[in-house]
LUMKOLKE-871396 format. One record per residue (C-alpha): x, y, z; residue in one letter. Coordinates in steps of 0.2 Angstrom, whole numbers, plus 5000, padded with zeros to 4 digits. Last residue first. Layout:
XYZA...
//
This chain:
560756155578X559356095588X559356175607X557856265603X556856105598X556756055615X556655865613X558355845611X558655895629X557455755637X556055815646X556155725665X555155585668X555155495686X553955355681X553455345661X551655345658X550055225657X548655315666X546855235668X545455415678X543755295682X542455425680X541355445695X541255615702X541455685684X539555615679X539755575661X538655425660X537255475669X537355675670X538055665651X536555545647X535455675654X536055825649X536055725632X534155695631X533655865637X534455915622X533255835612X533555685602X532055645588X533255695572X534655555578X533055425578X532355485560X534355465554X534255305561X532655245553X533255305536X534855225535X533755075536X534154945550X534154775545X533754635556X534454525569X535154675579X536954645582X537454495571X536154555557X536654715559X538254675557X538354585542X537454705531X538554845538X540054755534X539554735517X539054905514X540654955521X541554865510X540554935493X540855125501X539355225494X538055195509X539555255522X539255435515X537555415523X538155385540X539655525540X538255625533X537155595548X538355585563X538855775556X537255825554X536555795572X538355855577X537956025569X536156035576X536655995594X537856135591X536456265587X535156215599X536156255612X536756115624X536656105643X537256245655X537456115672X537855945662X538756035649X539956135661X540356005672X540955905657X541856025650X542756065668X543055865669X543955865652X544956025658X545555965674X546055805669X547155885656X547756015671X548555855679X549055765666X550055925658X551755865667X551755685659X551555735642X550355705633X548955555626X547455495620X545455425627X543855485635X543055365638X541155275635X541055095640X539654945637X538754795645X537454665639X537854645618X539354775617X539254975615X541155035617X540755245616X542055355611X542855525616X544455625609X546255685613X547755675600X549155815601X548855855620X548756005631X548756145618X547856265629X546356345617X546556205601X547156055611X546056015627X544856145627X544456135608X544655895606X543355925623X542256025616X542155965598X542356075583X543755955577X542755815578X542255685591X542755735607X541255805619X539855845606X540355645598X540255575612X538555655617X537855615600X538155425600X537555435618X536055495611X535855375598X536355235610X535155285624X533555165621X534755025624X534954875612X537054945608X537354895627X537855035636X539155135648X540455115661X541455255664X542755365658X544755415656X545855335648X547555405648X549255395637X550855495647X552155515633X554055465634X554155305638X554955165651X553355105657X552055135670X550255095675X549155185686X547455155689X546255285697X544455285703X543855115709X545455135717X546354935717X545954815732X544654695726X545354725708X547054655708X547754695692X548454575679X547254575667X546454445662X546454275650X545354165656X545854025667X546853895665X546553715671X546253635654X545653485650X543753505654X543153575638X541453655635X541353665617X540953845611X539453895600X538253845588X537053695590X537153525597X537053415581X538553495574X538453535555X540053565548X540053485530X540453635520X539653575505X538153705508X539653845509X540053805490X538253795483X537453935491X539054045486X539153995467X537254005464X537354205475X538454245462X537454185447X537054325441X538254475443X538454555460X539654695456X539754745473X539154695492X539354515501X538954455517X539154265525X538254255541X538754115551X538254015567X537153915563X538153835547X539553775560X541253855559X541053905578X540553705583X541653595573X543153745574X543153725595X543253535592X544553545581X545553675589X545353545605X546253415596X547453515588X548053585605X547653735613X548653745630X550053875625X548554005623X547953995641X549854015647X550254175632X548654245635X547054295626X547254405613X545554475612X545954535631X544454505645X543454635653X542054585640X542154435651X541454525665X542354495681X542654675682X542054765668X542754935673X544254895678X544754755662X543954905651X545455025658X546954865657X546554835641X546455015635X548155025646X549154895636X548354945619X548655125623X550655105626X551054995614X552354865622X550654755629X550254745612X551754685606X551954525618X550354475612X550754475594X552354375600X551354245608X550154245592X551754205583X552454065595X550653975595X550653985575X552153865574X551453765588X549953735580X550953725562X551853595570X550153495576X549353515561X547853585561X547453555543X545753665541X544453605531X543253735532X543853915535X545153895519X544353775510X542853905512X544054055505X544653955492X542953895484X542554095486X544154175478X543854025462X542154085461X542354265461X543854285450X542954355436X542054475446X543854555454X544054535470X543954575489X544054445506X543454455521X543454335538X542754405551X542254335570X541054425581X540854515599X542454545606X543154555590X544154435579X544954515563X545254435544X545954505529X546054445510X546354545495X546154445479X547254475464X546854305458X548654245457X548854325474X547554225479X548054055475X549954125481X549454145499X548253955497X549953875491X551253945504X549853885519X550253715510X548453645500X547653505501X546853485519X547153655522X548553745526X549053915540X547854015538X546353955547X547653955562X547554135562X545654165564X545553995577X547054085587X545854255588X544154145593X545154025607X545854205616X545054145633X544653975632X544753915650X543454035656X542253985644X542254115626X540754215620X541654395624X543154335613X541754325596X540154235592X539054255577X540654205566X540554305550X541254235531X541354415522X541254435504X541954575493X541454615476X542454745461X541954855447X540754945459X539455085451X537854945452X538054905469X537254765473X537054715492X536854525496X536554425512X536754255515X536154165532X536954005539X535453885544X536153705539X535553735521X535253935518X534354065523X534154195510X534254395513X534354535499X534954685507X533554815511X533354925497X533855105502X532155235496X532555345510X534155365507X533655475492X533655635502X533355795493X532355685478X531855825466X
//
């Protein structure tokens, strides 16, 4: 009997196609449905200084017309398909996804590349979508951990673009004309510079359909993938507004008129290529990742400091984060700081039995193998390791690496990463609060 069948995962099938995209294919003989991705190698990270927010205005604007069809015409194309469509920009990729039915494959993928490839741009539309992303800006900074995580990873980056919002700002994204959307698109949208993914009900024939339509694309650009330098602006990137030369290396304080006190409060971390992302991985999730965690126990189960609390690890191409992230109320901050650095203390100078490191070893196993059976995130996974690591990474290989971490390995990483005397404490909280009555459930009627 086969106790762990992962092992015998078939590697995505991968085919280069014309102009250099890269298509890769996971059948998944139990799904009744496929989903494609459109990826963009390059995401917000990638972006000159006068660009800042280009790669997210660029995913919007692909929805708003094409050459033949009104932005009205293309929503109710897929809605007549019954095709779920999303899109997202991160810091270091671009993703265009859509989901549907086999027998409306071809039609959702001939629409999908119209979509991404032949753009209208129209000036109104420009300015149209230039008020909507403006007010998508504005939101963020009214939600409380948006605003500070922004703020937190603009600290500890410094003048490093991962520093810099997604969103760009409401100055840098005024100045993107259709011209210079253009350009930008010519060179992003370029065959180099994609990976298009797809997982499902992969009958034959499929992969016919999708070599053919992205080969008529058409968006070849003689200088490679990548951004257009462009001298016509005299923004600069997006940032945050804090002035870093004089703030405290250890403490940033932001305030609003709200209720809870939301905190960040960490270090910078690791690129996902270093030797210590498996055990960070483990380390974050030991401290705050499920409900046995340490952190997620002390915090909320033993003192009942915070409703939400846990720990994370950001992992980008050169430069990464790891935090400890949620939210309470003003008057517990101070004992909640407390607590997260008295766990920390406490694992680097006692370590970690062999039992827990055993639980969270299993824990960040299953939660990787149960991932195998969702068709999306095979997709995503196919794409991602091709962006991140420029190859695939068997199931198998990381479960061998997650097996070979001792705890001598996470003392460490907690010692380097995790050290209390240097964690950079980011507070966004109301100034002056005081608990209203009607949140004192004993003077509800």
């Amino acid at each position: 009997m086969n106790l762990d069948p992962y092992r015998n995962e078939t590697p995505p099938r991968r085919e280069n196609l014309p102009g250099g995209a890269v298509l890769l294919s996971v059948p998944m003989r139990t799904a009744h449905a496929v989903t494609l991705g459109v990826w963009l190698r390059t995401g917000s990270q990638d972006e000159p200084s006068g660009l800042g927010g280009v790669s997210h205005f660029l995913e919007h604007i692909v929805f708003k017309g094409t050459r033949k069809r009104s932005a009205l015409e293309v929503a109710e194309t897929f809605d007549r398909i019954g095709a779920a469509v999303d899109a997202f920009t991160t810091k270091d990729m671009v993703a265009f996804t859509i989901k549907v039915l086999p027998e409306y494959f071809a039609e959702a993928v001939a629409l999908l590349s119209e979509m991404l490839f032949e753009p209208e741009l129209d000036p109104r539309l420009v300015k149209l979508e230039q008020d909507v992303v403006c007010e998508e800006i504005q939101e963020a900074l009214d939600t409380p951990e948006d605003r500070l995580h922004d703020a937190f990873a603009g600290q500890l980056y410094g003048s490093h673009a991962r520093g810099r919002p997604i969103l760009g700002s409401p100055g840098v994204v005024r100045t993107f004309s259709p011209d210079l959307l253009r350009r930008q698109h010519q060179r992003l949208f370029s065959p180099a510079n994609l990976i298009i993914s797809m997982a499902g009900n992969i009958l034959a024939g499929f992969h016919e359909v999708v070599a053919e339509t992205f080969a008529r694309t058409g968006l070849a650009d003689p200088a490679g993938p990548g951004f257009v330098d462009e001298e016509t602006t005299s923004h600069a990137a997006a940032s945050i507004d804090l002035d870093l030369d004089e703030a405290d290396p250890f403490r940033l304080d932001l305030t609003s008129p709200i209720i809870q006190t939301y905190f960040e409060i960490g270090n910078l971390g690791i690129p996902f290529h270093h030797e210590d992302r498996v055990p960070v991985f483990l380390l974050t999730n030991i401290l705050g990742g499920g409900m046995s965690s340490r952190i997620f126990q002390a915090v909320r189960e033993r003192e009942g400091l915070a409703y939400t609390v846990y720990n994370y690890a950001d992992m980008g191409r050169d430069i990464g984060l790891v935090s400890c992230a949620g939210s309470c109320s003003p008057d517990k901050l101070e004992r909640l700081e407390d607590v997260i650095r008295m766990e920390y203390y406490r694992l680097i100078s006692e370590g970690v039995m062999t039992t827990e490191l055993d639980s969270n070893r299993a824990q960040i196993k299953s939660q990787l193998i149960f991932s195998l059976e969702g068709m999306v995130n095979q997709m995503f996974r196919a794409a991602r390791n091709e962006i991140l690591y420029g190859r695939f990474l068997p199931v198998s290989e990381l479960v061998d690496q997650i097996d070979s971490v001792e705890v001598e390995d996470i003392v460490r990483c907690a010692e380097t990463y995790f050290n209390p005397e240097s964690l950079l404490v980011a507070v966004h909280g109301p100034e002056g609060f005081s608990p209203s009555p009607d949140l004192n459930p004993s003077t509800n009627p």
